[in-house]
C-alpha positions in Angstrom: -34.2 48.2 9.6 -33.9 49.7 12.7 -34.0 46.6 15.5 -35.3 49.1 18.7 -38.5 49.7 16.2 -39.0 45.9 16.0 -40.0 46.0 19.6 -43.8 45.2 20.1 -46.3 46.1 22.9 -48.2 42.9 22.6 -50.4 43.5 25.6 -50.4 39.2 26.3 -46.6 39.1 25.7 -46.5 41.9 28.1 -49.3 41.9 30.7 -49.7 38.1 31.0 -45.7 37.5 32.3 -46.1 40.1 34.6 -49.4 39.5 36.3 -48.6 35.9 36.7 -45.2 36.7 38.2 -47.0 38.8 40.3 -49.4 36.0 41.9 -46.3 33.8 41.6 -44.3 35.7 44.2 -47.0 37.1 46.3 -48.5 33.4 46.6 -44.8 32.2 47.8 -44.3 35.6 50.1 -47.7 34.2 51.9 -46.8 30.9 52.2 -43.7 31.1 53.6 -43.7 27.2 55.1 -45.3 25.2 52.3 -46.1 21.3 52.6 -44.3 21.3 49.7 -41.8 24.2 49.6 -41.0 26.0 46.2 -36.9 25.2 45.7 -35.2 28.2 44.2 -34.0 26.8 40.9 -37.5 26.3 40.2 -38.4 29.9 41.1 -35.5 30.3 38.7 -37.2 27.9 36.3 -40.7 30.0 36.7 -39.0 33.3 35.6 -37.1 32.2 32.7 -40.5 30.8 31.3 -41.8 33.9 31.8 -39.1 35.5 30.2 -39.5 33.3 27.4 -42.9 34.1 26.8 -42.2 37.8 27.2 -39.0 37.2 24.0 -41.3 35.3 21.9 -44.3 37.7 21.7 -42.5 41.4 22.6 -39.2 41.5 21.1 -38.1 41.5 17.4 -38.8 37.9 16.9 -42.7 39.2 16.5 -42.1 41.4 14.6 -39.5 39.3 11.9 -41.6 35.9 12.6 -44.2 38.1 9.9 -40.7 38.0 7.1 -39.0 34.7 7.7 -40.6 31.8 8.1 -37.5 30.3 10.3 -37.7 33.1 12.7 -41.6 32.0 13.4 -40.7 28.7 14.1 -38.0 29.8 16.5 -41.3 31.8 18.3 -43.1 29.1 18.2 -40.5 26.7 19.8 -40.1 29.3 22.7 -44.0 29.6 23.2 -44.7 26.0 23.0 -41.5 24.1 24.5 -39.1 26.0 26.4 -42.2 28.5 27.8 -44.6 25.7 29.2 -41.4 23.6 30.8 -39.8 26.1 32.6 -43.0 27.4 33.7 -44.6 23.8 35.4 -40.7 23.0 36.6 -41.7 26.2 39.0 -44.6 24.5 40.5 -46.8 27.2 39.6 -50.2 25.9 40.8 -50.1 26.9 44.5 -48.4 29.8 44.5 -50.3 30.8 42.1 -53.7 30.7 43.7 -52.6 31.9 46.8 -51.0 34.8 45.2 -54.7 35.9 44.3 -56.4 38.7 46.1 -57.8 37.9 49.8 -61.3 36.0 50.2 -60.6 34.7 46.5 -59.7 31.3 47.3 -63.0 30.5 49.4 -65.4 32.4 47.1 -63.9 31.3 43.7 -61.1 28.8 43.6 -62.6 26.1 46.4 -66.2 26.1 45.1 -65.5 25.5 41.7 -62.1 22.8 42.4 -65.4 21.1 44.7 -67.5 20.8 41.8 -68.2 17.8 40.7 -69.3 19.0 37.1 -65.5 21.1 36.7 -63.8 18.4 37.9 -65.2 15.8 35.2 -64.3 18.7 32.7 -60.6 18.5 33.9 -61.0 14.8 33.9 -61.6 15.4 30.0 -59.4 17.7 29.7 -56.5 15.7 30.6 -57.0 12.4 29.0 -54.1 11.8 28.1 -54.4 10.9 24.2 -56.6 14.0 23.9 -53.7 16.3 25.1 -51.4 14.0 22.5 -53.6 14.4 19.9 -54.4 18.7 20.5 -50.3 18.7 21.2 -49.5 17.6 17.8 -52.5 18.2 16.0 -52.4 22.2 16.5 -48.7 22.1 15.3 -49.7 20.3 12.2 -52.8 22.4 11.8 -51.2 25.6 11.9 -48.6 24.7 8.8 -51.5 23.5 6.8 -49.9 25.9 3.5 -53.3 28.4 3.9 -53.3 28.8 7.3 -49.9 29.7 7.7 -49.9 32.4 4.7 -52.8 33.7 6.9 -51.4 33.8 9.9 -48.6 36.2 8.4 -51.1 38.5 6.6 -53.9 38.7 9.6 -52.2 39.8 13.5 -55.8 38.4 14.7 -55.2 34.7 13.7 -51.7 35.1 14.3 -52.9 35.4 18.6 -55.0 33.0 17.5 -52.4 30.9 17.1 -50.1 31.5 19.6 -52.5 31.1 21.9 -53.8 27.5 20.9 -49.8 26.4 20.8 -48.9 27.1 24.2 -52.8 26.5 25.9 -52.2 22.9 24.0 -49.0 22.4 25.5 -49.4 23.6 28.6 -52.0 20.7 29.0 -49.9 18.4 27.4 -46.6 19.1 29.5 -48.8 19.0 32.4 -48.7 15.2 32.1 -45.5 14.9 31.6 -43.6 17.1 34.1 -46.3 16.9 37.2 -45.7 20.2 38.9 -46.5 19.9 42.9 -48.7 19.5 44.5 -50.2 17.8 40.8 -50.3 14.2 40.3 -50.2 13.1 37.0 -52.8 10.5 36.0 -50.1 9.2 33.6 -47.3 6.4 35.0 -43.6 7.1 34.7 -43.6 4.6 32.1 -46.0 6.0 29.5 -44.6 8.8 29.8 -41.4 7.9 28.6 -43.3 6.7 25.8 -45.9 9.6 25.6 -43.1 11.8 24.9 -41.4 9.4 22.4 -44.6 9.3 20.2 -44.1 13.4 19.7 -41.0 12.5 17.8 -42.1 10.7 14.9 -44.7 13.6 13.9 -42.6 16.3 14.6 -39.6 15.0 12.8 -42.1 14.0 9.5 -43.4 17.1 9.3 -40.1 18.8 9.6 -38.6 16.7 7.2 -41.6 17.6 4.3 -40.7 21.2 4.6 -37.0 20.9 4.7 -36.7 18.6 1.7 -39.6 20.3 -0.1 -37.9 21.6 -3.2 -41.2 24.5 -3.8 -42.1 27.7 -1.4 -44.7 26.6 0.5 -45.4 29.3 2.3 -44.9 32.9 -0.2 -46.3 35.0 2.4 -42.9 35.6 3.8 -41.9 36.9 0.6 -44.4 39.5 0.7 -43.2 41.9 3.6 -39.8 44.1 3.3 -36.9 41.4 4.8 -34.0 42.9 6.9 -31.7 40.1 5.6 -31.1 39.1 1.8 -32.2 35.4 2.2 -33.8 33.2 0.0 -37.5 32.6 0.8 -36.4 28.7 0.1 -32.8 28.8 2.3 -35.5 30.2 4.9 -37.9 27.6 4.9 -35.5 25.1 5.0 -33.8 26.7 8.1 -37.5 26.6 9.4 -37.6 23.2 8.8 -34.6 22.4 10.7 -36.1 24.9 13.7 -39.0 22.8 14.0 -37.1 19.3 13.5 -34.2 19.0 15.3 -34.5 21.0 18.5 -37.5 19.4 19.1 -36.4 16.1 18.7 -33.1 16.3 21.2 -35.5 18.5 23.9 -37.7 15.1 23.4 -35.3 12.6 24.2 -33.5 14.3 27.0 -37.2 15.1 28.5 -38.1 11.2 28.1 -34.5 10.4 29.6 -35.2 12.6 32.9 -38.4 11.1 33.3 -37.0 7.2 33.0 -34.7 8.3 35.7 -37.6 9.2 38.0 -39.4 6.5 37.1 -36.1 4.3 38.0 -36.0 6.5 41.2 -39.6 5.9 42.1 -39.2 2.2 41.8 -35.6 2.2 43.8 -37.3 3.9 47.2 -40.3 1.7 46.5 -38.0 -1.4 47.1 -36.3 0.1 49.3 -39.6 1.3 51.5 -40.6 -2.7 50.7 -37.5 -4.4 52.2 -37.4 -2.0 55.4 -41.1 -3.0 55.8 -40.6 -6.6 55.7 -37.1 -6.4 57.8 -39.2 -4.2 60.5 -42.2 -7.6 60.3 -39.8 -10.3 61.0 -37.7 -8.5 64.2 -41.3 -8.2 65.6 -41.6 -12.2 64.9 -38.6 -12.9 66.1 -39.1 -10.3 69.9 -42.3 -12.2 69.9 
């Protein structure tokens, strides 16, 4: 099987990368001296998540995702973990918006960020337990036995798919990471424990498919496979995609964010005692 020929032209895989990267670093070319400047490891950060997307969708990992079912759930790792992280470490928001054509900002973006109707909607949209529950609930969803054999046999769902994955984690790694100028509605506490609570789900399911001792999903067995590997050894190497990685990207996540949290609290004190030494040499001049 010839690799080059593997090589899709998924117009999202393709287009969306580069239109984004576009109003990334047009927004950051005018607005040179930001409140909050852009750093370059997270312009860095931006571009590999782009470039994630862009491996996931366009090169031969498409294309084999529709043979082995441990080469989909490397795809889907990249399009709903490593793409969304990189991506919000860039900051994206602002550059973003101001990368958009002139005029586009007052007639579109400020009117509708005033409204009081849109902002309730994002209000919904990122309660936080909602985002847990569409975070974890799509990934179950989409191994459901039926949907998954269906998602190999029909491209349509399959974009389907991919796109309910990373729009699902995009909103729930917006809690967690809170990209400038964003503020998180969620403390530094919970979300130690927010992400936590993705591990037990992730590493049941992942546990059923690995120590399941029947195919579950014989639609990979249908298509011609490049390799000579048992549809079984596959789903078990599948299992271990979607189990481990996950897990350890968890914990170092939650780690990161106790830090901050341990940060936060240390210039808090810190602000607190300065504060209350600055009070009592007034007392004592007075």
């Amino acid at each position: 099987m010839n690799a080059w020929a593997l090589w899709s032209l998924d117009p999202i895989g393709i287009v969306g990368p580069v239109f984004f990267g576009y109003l990334y670093f047009n927004g950051l070319r005018k607005w040179p001296h930001g409140s909050h400047p852009v750093r370059r490891w997270q312009r860095l950060s931006f571009v590999a998540g782009q470039v994630a997307l862009f491996v996931a969708l366009v090169s031969p990992i498409d294309a084999l995702s529709d043979r082995y079912f441990f080469m989909h759930q490397l795809q889907h790792l990249l399009v709903r973990v490593f793409a969304p992280i990189l991506i919000l470490l860039g900051a994206p928001l602002t550059p973003v918006l101001r990368g958009l054509p002139e005029g586009s900002l007052a007639v579109f973006v400020r009117p509708v960020a005033g409204s009081r109707r849109m902002r309730a909607v994002y209000s919904r949209l990122t309660n936080p337990l909602l985002c847990l529950g569409l975070f974890i609930g799509t990934l179950y969803m989409w191994q459901i036995q039926q949907l998954q054999n269906l998602v190999v046999r029909n491209g349509v769902v399959h974009l389907l798919m991919h796109f309910m994955m990373f729009a699902s984690a995009m909103l729930y790694w917006w809690l967690v990471i809170d990209p400038a100028p964003h503020r998180s509605r969620v403390h530094y506490g919970l979300r130690v424990l927010y992400v936590a609570i993705t591990i037990v789900p992730n590493t049941a399911l992942g546990a059923i498919i690995v120590f399941s001792r029947v195919v579950l999903y014989p639609a990979y067995g249908e298509l011609p496979r490049a390799w000579s590997m048992d549809v079984l050894n596959d789903q078990v190497i599948g299992g271990l995609i979607l189990w481990l990685p996950m897990e350890m990207i968890s914990v170092v996540i939650a780690g990161i964010v106790f830090i901050m949290w341990f940060r936060q609290e240390d210039d808090r004190s810190r602000a607190a005692a300065l504060t209350e030494l600055a009070r009592r040499r007034r007392q004592t001049t007075t």
